[in-house]
Each structure stands twice: as C-alpha cells, then as structure tokens.
C-alpha positions as CSV (number, residue, x, y, z in Angstrom):
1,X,37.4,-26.2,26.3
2,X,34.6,-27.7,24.3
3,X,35.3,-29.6,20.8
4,X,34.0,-26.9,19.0
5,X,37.1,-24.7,20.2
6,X,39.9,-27.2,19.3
7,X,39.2,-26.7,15.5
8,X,38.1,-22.7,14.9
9,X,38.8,-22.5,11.1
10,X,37.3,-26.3,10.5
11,X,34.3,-25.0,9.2
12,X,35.8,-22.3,7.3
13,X,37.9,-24.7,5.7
14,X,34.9,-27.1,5.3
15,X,33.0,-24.8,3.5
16,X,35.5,-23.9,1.1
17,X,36.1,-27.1,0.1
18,X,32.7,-27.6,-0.3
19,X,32.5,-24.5,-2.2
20,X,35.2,-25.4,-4.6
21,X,33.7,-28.8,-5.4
22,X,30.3,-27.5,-6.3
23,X,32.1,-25.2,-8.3
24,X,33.9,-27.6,-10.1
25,X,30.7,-30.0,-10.6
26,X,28.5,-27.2,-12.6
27,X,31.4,-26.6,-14.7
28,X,31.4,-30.2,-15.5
29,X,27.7,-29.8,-16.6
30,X,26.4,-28.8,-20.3
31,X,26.6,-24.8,-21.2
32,X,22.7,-25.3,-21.9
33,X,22.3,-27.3,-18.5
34,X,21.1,-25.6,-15.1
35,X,21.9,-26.7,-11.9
36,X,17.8,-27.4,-11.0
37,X,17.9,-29.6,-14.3
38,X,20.9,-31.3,-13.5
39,X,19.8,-31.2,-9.6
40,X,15.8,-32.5,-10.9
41,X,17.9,-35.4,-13.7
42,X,20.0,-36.4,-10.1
43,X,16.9,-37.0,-8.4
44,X,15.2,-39.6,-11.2
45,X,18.1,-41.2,-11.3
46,X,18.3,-41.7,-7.5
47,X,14.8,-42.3,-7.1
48,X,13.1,-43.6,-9.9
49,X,10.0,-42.1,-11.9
50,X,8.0,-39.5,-9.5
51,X,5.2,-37.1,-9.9
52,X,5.8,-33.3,-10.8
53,X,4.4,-32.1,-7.5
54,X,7.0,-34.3,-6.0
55,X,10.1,-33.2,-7.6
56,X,8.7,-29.5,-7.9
57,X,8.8,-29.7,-3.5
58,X,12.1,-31.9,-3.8
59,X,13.7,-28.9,-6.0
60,X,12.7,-26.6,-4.3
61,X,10.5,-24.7,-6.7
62,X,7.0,-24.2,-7.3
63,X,4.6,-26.7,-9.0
64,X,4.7,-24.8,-12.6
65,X,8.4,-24.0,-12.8
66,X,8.8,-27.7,-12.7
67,X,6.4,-28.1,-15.4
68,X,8.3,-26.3,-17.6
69,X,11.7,-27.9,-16.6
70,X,10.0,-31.0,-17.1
71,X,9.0,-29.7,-20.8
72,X,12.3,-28.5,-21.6
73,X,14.0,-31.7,-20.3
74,X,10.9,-33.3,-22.3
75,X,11.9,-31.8,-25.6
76,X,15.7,-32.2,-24.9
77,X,14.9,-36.5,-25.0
78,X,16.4,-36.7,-21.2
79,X,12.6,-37.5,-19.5
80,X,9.6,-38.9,-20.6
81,X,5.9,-38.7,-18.9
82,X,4.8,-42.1,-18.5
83,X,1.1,-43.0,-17.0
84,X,1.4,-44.8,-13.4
85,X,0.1,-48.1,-13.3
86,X,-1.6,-48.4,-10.0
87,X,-2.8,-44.9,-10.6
88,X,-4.2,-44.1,-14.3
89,X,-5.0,-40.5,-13.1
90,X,-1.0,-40.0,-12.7
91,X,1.4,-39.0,-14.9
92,X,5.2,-39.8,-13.7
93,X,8.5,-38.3,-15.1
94,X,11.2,-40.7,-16.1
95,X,14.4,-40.3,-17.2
96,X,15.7,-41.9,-20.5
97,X,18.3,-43.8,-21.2
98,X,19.9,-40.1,-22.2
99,X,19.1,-38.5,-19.4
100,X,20.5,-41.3,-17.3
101,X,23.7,-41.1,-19.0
C-alpha cells in the first residue's frame, strides 16, 4: 500500500478547504475590486515596484490588459508610475500608501 492510498479523500478535502478560503478572501475584497487587481496590488506589496511587462507575465495576462489595470488602479490612487533610477527608459508601478493598506 503506497501513502497515496492511506488518505483517498485528503485531497478532496484539501481542495475544499482551499476552495472555501478563496471564497471567503474575495468576499473580503471591495465590490469594485477584482481578483487580478487585488492579485496585481498582492504582488507590489510583496515585491516592491516592478515593470508592467513583469506583472502583466506574473498575472497571468497579456501586456495591455495590465496597462489598463494599472490605469484603473492609477486613477483609483492605489499605484503610481515612478521612473527607475538605474534605468531612465523604465517606468515602474508602485503601490501607495493606499494601495498598501
């Protein structure tokens, strides 16, 4: 008997408890919120200021989606485009002290 056959409805039960948390996290999130904002304002704030290209691959979507996600989040005062400063040709999302709270 292998240790995947002690335990047949662990990952069932893994994955409903997974399920339900998730589920309980974007209720916790603004009606006006989606999940790739909160997901994109998660990954600032866990890894600092990064390009678009960067957080568009990250995320999971495609280079101009994220450009207007970062506009939105832009207009909304939770990131801010700053210039890089070993870089002048690059432009780096932040988040704000709103979006980090």
């Amino acid at each position: 008997m292998s240790r995947h056959d002690t335990a047949p409805g662990a990952s069932a039960a893994i994955g409903a408890a997974l399920y339900r948390l998730a589920t309980r996290a974007a209720r916790r999130l603004p009606r006006d919120m989606s999940l790739t904002s909160a997901a994109t304002l998660a990954t600032l704030d866990r890894t600092g200021p990064r390009r678009i290209t960067d957080l568009a691959a990250v995320e999971g979507v495609t280079q101009p989606a994220m450009t207007t996600l970062v506009r939105v989040l832009e207009e909304s005062g939770l990131v801010e485009r700053r210039g890089d400063a070993s870089d002048k040709r690059v432009t780096l999302v932040c988040l704000t002290q709103a979006g980090a709270s």
